[in-house]
Structures are given as structure tokens and as C-alpha cells.
VEXLUMLUM-199031 format. One line per 2 residues: number of its first residue (from 1); their letters; for each residue x, y, z of C-alpha. Coordinates in pm, 1 decimal, m for minus. Last residue first. Layout:
<nodes>
NUM = A = X Y Z ~ ...
</nodes>
This chain:
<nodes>
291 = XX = 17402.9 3052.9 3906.1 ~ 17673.4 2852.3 3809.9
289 = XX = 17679.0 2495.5 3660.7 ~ 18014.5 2322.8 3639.0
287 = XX = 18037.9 2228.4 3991.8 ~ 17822.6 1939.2 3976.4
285 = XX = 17919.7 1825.3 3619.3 ~ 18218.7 1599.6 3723.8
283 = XX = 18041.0 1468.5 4008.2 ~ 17777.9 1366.3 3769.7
281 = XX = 17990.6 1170.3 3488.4 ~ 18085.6 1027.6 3822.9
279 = XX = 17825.1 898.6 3950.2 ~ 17719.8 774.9 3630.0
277 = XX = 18002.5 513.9 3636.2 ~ 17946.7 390.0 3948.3
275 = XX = 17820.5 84.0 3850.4 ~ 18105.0 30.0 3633.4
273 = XX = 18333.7 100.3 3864.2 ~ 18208.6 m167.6 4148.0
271 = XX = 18211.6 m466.0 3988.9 ~ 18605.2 m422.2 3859.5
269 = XX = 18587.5 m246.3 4204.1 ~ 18555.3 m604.3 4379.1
267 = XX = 18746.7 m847.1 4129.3 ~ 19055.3 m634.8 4202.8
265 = XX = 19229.8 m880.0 4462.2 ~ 19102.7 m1206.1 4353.6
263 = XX = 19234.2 m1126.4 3944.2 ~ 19606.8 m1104.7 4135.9
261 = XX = 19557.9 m1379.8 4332.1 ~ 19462.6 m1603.0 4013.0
259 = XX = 19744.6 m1488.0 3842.5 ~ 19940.3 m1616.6 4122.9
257 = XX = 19792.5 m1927.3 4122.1 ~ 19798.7 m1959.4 3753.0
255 = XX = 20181.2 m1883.0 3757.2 ~ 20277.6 m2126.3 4027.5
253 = XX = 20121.5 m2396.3 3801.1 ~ 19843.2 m2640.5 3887.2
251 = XX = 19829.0 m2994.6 3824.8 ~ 20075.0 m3064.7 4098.3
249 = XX = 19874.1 m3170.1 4398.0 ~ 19798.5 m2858.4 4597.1
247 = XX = 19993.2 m2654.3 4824.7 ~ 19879.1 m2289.4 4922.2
245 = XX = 20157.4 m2041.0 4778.1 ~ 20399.2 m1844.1 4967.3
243 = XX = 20596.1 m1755.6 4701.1 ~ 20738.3 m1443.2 4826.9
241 = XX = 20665.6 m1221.2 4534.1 ~ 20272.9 m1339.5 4427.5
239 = XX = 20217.9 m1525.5 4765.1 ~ 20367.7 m1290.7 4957.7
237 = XX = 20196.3 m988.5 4784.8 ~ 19858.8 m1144.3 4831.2
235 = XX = 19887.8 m1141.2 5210.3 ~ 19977.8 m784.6 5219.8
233 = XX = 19758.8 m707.4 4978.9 ~ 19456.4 m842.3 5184.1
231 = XX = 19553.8 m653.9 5480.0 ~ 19792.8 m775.1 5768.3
229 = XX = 19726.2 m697.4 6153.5 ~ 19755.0 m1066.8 6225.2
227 = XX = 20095.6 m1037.9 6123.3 ~ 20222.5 m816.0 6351.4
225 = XX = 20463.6 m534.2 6191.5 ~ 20223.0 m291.6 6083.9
223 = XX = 20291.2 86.7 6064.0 ~ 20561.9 67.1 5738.2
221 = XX = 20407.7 m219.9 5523.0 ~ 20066.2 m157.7 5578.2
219 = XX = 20151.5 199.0 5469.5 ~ 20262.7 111.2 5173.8
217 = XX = 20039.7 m146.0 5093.1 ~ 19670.6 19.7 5049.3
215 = XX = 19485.4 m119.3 4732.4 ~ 19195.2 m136.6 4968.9
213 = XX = 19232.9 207.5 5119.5 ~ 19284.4 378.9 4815.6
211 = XX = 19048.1 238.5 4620.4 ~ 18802.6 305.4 4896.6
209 = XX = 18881.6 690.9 4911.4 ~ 18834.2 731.2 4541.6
207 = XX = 18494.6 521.3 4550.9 ~ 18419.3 805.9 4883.1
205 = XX = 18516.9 1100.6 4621.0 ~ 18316.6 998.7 4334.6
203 = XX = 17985.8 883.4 4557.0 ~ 18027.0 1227.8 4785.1
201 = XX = 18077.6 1396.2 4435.1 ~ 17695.5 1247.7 4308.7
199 = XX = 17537.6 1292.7 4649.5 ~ 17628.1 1687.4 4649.7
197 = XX = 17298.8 1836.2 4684.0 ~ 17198.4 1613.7 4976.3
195 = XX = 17529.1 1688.2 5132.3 ~ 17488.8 2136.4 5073.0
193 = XX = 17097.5 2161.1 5202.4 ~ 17005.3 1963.7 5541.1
191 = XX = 17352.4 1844.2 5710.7 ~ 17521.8 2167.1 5541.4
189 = XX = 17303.7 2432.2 5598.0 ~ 17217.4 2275.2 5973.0
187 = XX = 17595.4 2296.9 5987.6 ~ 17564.8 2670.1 5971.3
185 = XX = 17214.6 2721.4 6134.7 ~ 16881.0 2765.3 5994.7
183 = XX = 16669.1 3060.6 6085.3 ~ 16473.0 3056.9 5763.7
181 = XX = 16650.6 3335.1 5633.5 ~ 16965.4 3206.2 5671.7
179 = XX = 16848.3 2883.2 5455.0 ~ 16721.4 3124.0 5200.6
177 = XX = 17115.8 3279.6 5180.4 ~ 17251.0 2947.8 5181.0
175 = XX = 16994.5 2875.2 4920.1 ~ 17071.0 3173.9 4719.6
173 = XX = 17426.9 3109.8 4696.4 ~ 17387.9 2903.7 4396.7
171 = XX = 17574.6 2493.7 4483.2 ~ 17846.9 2549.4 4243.8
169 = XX = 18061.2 2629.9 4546.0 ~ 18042.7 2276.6 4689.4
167 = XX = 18144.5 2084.8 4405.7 ~ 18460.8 2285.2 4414.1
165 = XX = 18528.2 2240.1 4704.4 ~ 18471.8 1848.6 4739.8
163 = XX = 18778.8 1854.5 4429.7 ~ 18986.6 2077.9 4687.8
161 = XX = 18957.7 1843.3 4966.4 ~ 18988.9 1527.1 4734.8
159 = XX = 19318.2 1679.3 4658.4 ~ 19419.8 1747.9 4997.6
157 = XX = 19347.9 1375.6 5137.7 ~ 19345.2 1388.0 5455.9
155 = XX = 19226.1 1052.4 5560.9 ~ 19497.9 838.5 5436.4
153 = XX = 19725.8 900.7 5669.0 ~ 19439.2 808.4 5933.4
151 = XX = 19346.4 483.1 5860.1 ~ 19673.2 310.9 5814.6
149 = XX = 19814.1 408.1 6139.6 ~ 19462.8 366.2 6277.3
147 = XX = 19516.7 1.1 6197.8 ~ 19702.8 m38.0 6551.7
145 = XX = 20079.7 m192.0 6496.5 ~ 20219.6 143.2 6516.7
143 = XX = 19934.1 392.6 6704.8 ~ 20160.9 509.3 7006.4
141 = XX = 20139.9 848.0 6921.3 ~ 20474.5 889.3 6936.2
139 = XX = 20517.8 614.4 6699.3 ~ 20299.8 741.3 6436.6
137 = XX = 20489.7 1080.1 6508.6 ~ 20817.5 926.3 6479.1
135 = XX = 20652.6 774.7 6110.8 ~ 20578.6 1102.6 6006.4
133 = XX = 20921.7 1206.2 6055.3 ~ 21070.9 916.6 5899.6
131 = XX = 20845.8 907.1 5566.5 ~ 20832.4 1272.2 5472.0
129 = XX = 20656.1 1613.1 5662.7 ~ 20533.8 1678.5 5323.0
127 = XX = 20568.6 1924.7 5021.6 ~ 20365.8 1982.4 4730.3
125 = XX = 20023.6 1900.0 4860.2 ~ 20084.7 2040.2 5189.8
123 = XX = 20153.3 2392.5 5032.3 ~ 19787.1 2373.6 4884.4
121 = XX = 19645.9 2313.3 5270.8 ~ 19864.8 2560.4 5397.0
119 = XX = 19736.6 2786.6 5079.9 ~ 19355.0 2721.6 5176.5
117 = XX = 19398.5 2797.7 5520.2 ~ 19569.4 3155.7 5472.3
115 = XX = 19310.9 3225.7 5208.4 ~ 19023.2 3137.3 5474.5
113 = XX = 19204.5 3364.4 5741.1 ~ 18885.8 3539.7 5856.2
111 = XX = 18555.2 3334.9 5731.6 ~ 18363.8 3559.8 5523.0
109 = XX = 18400.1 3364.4 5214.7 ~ 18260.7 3006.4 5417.8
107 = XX = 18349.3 2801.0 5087.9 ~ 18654.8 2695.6 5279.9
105 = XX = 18486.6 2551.9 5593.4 ~ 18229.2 2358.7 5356.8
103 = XX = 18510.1 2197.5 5206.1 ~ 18741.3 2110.5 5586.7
101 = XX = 18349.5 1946.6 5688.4 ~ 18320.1 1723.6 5384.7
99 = XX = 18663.2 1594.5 5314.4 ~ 18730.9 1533.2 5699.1
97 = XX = 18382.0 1334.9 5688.0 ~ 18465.0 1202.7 5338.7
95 = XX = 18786.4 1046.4 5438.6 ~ 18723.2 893.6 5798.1
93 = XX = 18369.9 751.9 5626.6 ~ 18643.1 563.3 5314.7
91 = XX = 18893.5 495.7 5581.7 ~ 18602.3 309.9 5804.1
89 = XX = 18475.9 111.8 5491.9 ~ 18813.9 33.6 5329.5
87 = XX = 18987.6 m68.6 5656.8 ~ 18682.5 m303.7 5793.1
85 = XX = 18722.1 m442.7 5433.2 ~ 19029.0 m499.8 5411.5
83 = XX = 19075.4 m645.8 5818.3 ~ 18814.7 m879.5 5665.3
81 = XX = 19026.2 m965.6 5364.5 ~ 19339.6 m1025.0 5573.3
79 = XX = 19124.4 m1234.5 5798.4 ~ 18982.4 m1485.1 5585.4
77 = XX = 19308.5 m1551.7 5416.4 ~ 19426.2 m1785.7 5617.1
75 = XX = 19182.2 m1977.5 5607.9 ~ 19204.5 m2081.0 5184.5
73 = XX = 18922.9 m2207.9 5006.2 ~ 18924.3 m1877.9 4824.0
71 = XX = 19257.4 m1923.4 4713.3 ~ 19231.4 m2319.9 4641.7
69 = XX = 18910.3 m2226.2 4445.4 ~ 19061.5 m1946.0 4214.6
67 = XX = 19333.4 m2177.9 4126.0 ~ 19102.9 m2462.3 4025.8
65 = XX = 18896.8 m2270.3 3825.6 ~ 19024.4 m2467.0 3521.0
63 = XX = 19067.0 m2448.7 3127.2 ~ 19379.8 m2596.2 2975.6
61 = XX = 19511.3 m2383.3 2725.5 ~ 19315.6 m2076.4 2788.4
59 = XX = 19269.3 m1815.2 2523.0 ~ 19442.8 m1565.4 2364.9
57 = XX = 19741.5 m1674.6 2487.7 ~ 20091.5 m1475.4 2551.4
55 = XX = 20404.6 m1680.1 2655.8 ~ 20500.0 m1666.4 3050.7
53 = XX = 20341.5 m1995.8 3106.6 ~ 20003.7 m2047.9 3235.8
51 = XX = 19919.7 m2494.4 3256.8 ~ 19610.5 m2494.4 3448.7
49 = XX = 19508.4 m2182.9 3260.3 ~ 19198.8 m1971.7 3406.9
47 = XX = 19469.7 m1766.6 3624.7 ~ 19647.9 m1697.4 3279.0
45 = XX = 19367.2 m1606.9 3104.6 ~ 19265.5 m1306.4 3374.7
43 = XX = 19628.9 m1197.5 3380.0 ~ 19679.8 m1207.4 2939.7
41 = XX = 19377.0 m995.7 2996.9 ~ 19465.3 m734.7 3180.0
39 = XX = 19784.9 m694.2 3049.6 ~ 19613.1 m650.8 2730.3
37 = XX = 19369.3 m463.1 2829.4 ~ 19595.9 m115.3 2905.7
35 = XX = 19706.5 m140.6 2509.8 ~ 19406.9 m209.4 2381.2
33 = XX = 19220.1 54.3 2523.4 ~ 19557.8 313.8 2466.2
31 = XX = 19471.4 206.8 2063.0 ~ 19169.6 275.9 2109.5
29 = XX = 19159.8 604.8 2232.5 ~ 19438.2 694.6 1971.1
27 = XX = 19221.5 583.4 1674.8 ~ 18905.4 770.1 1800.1
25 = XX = 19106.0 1056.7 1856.0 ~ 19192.2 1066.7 1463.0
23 = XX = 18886.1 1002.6 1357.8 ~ 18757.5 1306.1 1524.9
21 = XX = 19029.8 1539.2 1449.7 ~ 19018.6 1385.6 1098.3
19 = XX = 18660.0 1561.5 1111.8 ~ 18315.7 1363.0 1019.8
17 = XX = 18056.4 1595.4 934.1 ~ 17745.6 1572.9 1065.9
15 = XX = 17422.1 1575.0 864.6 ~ 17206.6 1855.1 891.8
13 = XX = 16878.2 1858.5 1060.1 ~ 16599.5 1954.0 742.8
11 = XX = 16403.7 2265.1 908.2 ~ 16443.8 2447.0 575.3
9 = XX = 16332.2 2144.9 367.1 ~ 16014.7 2055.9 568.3
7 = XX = 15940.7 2492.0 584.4 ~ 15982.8 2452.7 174.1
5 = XX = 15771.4 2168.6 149.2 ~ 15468.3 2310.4 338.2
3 = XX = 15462.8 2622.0 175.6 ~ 15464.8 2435.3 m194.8
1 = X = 15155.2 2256.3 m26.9
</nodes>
């Protein structure tokens, strides 16, 4: 019995101490919490506030939904959000594919010129081509007023290239090596072994594509001059800046519209982030583990 006890106290999991480094950073993190949801908030309660001024509620004055159903009830905003989507989705394959096939090439260690590669690509990163020239070349090519001249700026994406990388060398060797073995060819390898491997950094990198793409106005701005060609942002820009706000009967204010607009515009990845949250506690890890 006195055997027993002893082993019971020796095995006894100690208590964690609580550090002021630890108390500390949990005082800073949320404190930056509050301070990024307050903006956030005062938004969401003004475009639920019949009557949103520019003073700071908690809550809404007069409640109504009236602002969100007058833009969503609205035609001419059909299209902007389909061309949107159809933007989002095809930039968001256009990314990934380039980001994909331009990783695997620089893992490929006995490729000649690899370094070379990889420091143009770096080099890009730092300096670019600038707006003018790259907007004679959009011309040249004769894609202005096409949405490829939104589609494919966005799809090179260096940094996305080097992230895909870097997930892709923490695959172990030995199952390219297997996969050699077994006759298999070099995009056979990466079709059959390196994308199903890397599901959780294809999910990380294509949500970082699609943010891109559907917060998109730059580019909207500079390619696109005919107005059937316009995004969603476009559209919600002019009715947040321009004033170009559906008419109702008075009992709304210009402020709760526009609020509204703004709350319409990142509804969809304020859905989507936190169910992709795992994904990329994953993609972070993939390339962390060596062989």
C-alpha cells in the first residue's frame, strides 16, 4: 500500500504556472480583438438602425432589415454579384493551378537553373513592371474591358508560390523516390501523390486567392470601363462614395443603407473563415514536419 502511494504521488501532473508573459499576451490579444470589432460592429448596428447616425451605439435604435431588403431586392445588382462570383471561382482555379505546377517545378532539385528561377520569381516580389506598363501590355493584348484583365494579374501570385513550396517539400522524399520506382511519371507524382497530400494548403491558398478576387477593385477600376463588366465592389463603392442609393420612402437613412452594403459585401467569407479555420491551422503545419 505505502508502494502504491508513493508511485500515485510521484506520477502526480504538475500544476501550471501562470507567467506575466502569459497574462500579459492575453491582455494585448484582447485588447487588438476589441479594437478591430469595434468598427465591425458599430457597421453591423448601424445597417440594423433605421435611424444610424455617425454617434456610436451599442445597440440599435430603431430595429429594421429594411436596408438589407431594398439591397437585395435590388436588379441591378444581380449582375455585379454574378460577374463576382464567376471572377472569384475562375481566379481562385487560375491561381492554384499556376501556384501548383510553378511549386512542384521548384522542388524538382535536379532541375538545371532552378536557383536562377526561384530568384526571378523573388526579384518580382520586390519590384514590378508598374501600373502604366502593365496596363500597355493589357492593352496590347487586347484584353481591356474583357474580365481576363482582372483574372490574370491576380493569378501569379509569388507569395502564394513560395508558401505552396514550402508545403510541398515537407512531403519525405521517399515517396517521390517509391513513386519512381513504381514507374510513375513526373506529373503522375504530382496528380496522384504531392495534391492529395497537400489538401489542407490547397484550401489556405485557394480561400487566399478568393479573397482576393472578390474584394478585387483596383483592377476593376483600371481594365474595365463598360459598366456591365462591373464587380460587386464596384457597384457597392458607388453607392457607399457616389451615393447612388436605391430610393425608398424616407424611413431609412443614407447611413443604414450604406452600412448595410458594406455588411452585404463580406457576409460570404465572414461564413466562410470560420469554416475554414482548421484548414489552416493545417496548412500551417504541413511543411513543418520533416522526414
Amino acid at each position: 500500500m505505502e508502494a502504491t502511494t508513493t508511485n500515485k504521488a510521484v506520477y502526480k501532473k504538475p500544476k501550471k504556472k501562470i507567467t506575466l508573459f502569459a497574462v500579459v499576451n492575453t491582455i494585448v490579444f484582447i485588447l487588438i480583438s476589441i479594437i478591430i470589432l469595434i468598427p465591425i460592429w458599430k457597421v453591423l448596428v448601424d445597417s440594423l438602425d433605421a435611424a444610424a447616425g455617425y454617434g456610436m451605439r451599442l445597440w440599435p435604435a430603431k430595429f429594421t432589415l429594411g436596408a438589407y431588403k431594398m439591397i437585395l431586392s435590388r436588379a441591378d445588382l444581380y449582375r455585379p454579384f454574378l460577374i463576382s462570383l464567376l471572377v472569384t471561382g475562375a481566379g481562385t482555379i487560375v491561381g492554384l493551378v499556376l501556384s501548383t505546377l510553378g511549386a512542384y517545378v521548384l522542388i524538382q532539385w535536379d532541375m538545371p537553373g532552378r536557383n536562377l528561377f526561384s530568384w526571378i520569381l523573388l526579384f518580382t516580389m520586390l519590384f514590378s513592371g508598374g501600373m502604366i506598363p502593365t496596363y500597355v501590355v493589357m492593352m496590347n493584348l487586347h484584353l481591356t474591358n474583357t474580365l481576363w484583365s482582372v483574372i490574370l494579374p491576380l493569378g501569379i501570385n509569388v507569395y502564394n508560390l513560395v508558401l505552396m513550396r514550402n508545403f510541398f517539400e515537407g512531403i519525405p522524399a521517399s515517396l517521390f523516390e517509391s513513386a519512381k520506382l513504381d514507374g510513375c511519371t513526373p506529373m503522375g507524382i504530382f496528380i496522384k501523390i504531392v495534391l492529395p497530400l497537400s489538401k489542407a494548403a490547397l484550401a489556405a491558398i485557394g480561400l487566399m486567392f478568393a479573397v482576393t478576387y472578390w474584394n478585387d477593385y483596383t483592377n476593376f477600376k483600371i481594365y474595365i470601363t463598360d459598366n456591365k463588366l462591373f464587380n460587386f465592389q464596384m457597384k457597392l463603392r458607388a453607392m457607399v462614395m457616389d451615393n447612388d442609393l436605391p430610393t425608398d420612402d424616407g424611413s431609412l437613412s443614407t447611413n443604414t443603407i450604406q452600412n448595410a452594403a458594406i455588411i452585404v459585401a463580406i457576409i460570404p467569407f465572414m461564413i466562410l473563415y470560420p469554416i475554414c479555420q482548421d484548414y489552416f491551422v493545417q496548412g500551417v503545419n504541413v511543411g513543418a514536419v520533416k522526414e
